[in-house]
Backbone as ProteinMPNN parsed JSONL, in Angstrom:
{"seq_chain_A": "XXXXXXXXXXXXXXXXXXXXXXXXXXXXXXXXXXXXXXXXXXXXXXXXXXXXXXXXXXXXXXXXXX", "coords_chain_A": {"N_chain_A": [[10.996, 14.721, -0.735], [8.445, 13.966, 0.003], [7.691, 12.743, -1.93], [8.673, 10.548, -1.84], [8.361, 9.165, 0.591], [5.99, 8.452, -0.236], [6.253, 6.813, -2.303], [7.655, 4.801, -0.876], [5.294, 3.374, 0.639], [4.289, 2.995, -1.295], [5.849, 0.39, -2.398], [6.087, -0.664, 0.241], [3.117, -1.778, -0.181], [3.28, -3.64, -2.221], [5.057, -5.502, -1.591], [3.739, -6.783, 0.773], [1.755, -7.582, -0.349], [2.702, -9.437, -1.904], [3.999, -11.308, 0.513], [1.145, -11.62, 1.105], [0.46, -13.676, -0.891], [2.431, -16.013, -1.067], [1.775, -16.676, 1.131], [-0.444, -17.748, 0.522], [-0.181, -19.563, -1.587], [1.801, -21.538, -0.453], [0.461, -22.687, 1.817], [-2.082, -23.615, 0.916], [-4.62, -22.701, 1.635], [-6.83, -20.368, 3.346], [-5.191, -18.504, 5.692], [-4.18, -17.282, 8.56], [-1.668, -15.376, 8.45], [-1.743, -14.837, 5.753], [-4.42, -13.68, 5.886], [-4.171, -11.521, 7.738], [-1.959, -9.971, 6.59], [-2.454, -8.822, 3.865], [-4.959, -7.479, 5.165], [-3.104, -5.87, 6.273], [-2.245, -4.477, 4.156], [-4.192, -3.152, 3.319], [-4.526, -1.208, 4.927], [-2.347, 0.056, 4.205], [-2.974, 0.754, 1.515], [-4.939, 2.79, 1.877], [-3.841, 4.365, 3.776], [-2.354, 5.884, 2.115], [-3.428, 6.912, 0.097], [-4.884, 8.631, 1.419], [-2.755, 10.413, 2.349], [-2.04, 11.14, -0.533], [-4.071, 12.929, -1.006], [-3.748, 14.565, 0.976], [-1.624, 15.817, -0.506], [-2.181, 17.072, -2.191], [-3.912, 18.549, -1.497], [-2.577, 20.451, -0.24], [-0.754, 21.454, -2.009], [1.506, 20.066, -1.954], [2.055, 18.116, -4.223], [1.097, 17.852, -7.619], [-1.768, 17.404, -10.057], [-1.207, 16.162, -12.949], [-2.572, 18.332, -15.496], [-4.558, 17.087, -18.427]], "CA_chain_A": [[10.809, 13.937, 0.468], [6.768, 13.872, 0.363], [7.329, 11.589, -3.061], [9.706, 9.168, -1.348], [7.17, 8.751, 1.363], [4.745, 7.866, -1.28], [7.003, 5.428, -3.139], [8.105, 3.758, 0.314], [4.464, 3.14, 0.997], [3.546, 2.088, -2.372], [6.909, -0.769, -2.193], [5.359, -1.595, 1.466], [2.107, -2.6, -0.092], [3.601, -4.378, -2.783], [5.618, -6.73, -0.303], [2.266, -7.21, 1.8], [1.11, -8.38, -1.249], [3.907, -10.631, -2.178], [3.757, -12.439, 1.7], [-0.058, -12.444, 1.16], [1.012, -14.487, -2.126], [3.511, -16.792, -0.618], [1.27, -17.835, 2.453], [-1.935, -18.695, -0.041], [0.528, -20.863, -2.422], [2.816, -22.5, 1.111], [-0.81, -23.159, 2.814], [-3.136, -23.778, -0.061], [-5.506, -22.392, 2.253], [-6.611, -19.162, 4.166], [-4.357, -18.36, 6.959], [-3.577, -16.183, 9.831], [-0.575, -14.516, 7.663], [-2.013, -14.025, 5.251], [-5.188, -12.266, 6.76], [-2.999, -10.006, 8.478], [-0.62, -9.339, 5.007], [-3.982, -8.378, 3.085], [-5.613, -6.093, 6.101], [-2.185, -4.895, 6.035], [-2.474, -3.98, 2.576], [-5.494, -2.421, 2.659], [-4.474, -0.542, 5.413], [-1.472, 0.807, 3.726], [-3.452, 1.915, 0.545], [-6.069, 3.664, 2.558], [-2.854, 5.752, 3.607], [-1.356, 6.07, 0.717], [-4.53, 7.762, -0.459], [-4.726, 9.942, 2.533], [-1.5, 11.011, 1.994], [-2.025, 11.66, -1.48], [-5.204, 13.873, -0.944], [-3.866, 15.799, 1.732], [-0.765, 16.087, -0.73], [-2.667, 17.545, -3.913], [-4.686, 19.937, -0.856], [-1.274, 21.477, 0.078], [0.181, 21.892, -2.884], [2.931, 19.156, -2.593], [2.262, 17.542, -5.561], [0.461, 18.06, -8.793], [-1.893, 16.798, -10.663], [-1.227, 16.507, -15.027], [-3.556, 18.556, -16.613], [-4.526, 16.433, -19.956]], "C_chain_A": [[9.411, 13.32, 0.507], [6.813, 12.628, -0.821], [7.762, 10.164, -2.614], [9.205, 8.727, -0.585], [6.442, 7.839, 0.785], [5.017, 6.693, -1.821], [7.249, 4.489, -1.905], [6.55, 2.942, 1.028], [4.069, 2.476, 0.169], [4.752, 0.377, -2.778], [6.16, -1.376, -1.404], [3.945, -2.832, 0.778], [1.618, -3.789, -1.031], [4.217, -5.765, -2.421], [4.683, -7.14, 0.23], [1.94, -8.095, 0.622], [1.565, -10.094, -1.909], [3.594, -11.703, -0.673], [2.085, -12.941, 1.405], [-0.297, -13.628, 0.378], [1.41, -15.921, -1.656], [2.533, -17.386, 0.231], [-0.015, -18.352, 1.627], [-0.935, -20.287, -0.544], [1.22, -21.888, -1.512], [1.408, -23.571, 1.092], [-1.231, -23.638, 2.03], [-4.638, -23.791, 0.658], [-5.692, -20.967, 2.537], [-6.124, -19.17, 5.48], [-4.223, -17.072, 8.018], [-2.521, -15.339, 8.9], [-1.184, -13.788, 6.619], [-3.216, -13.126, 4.995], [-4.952, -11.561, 6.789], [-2.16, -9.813, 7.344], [-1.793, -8.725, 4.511], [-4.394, -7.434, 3.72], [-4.367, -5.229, 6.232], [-1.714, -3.91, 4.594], [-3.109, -2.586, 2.236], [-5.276, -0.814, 3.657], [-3.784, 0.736, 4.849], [-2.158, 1.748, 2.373], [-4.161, 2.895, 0.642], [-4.972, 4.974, 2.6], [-2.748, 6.461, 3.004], [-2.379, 7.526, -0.135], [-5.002, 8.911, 0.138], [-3.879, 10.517, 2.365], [-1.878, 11.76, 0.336], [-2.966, 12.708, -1.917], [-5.038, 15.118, -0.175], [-2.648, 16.474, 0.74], [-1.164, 17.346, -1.903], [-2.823, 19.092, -2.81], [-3.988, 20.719, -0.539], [-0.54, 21.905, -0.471], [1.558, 20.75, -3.132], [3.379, 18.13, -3.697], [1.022, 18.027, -6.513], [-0.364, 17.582, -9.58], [-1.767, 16.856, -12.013], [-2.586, 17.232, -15.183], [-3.127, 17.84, -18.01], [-5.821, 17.38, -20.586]], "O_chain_A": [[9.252, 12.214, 1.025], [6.077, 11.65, -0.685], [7.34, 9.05, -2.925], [9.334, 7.505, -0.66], [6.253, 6.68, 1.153], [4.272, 5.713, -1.859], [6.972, 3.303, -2.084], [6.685, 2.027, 1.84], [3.505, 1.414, 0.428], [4.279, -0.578, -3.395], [5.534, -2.379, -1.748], [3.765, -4.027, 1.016], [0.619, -4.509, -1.026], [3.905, -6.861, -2.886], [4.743, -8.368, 0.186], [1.888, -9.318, 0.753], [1.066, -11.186, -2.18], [3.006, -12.774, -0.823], [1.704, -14.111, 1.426], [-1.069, -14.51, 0.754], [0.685, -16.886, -1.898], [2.378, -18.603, 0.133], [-0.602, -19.346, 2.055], [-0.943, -21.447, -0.134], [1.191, -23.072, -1.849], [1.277, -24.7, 0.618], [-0.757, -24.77, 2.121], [-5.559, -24.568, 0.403], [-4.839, -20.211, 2.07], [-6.67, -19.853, 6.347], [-4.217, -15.887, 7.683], [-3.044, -14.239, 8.723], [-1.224, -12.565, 6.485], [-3.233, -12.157, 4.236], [-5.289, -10.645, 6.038], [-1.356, -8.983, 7.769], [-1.979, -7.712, 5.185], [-4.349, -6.348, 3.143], [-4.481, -4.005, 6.299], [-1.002, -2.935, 4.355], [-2.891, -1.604, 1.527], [-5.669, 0.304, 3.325], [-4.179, 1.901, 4.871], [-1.999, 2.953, 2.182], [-4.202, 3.812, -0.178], [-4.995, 6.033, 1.972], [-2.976, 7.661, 3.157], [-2.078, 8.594, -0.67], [-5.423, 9.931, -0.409], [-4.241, 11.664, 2.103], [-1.939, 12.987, 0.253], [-2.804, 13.327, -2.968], [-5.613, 16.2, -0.295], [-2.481, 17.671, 0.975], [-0.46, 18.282, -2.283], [-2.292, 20.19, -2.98], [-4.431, 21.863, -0.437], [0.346, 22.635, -0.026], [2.314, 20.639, -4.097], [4.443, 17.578, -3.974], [0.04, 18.568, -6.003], [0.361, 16.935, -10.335], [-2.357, 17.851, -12.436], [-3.634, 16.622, -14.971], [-2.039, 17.862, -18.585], [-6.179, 17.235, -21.755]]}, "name": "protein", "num_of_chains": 1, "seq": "XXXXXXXXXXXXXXXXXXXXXXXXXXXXXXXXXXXXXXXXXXXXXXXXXXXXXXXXXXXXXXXXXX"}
């Protein structure tokens, strides 16, 4: 469940990325959309990283020993 979280967050910020995409190439400018797609981005990886720190600290995931 905790991975599928992870993956559904890391899709989200792939899509953000994609609209932030779409409104540079539409516009051929900076825009309102895609501002807000980008800060939405950033927001989401911030998560993502929170999540994944508190995930290691609890045991719910692993990291490889190499």
């Amino acid at each position: 469940m905790f991975k599928l979280i992870m993956i559904a967050l890391l899709l989200s910020i792939i899509v953000s990325l994609g609209v932030a995409l779409f409104a540079f190439v539409k516009e051929k400018k900076s825009s309102d959309k895609m501002l807000k797609a980008l800060t939405f981005r950033i927001a989401l990886s911030i998560g993502l990283i929170i999540l994944m720190m508190l995930g290691a600290q609890f045991g719910l995931i692993s990291p490889h020993s190499i």
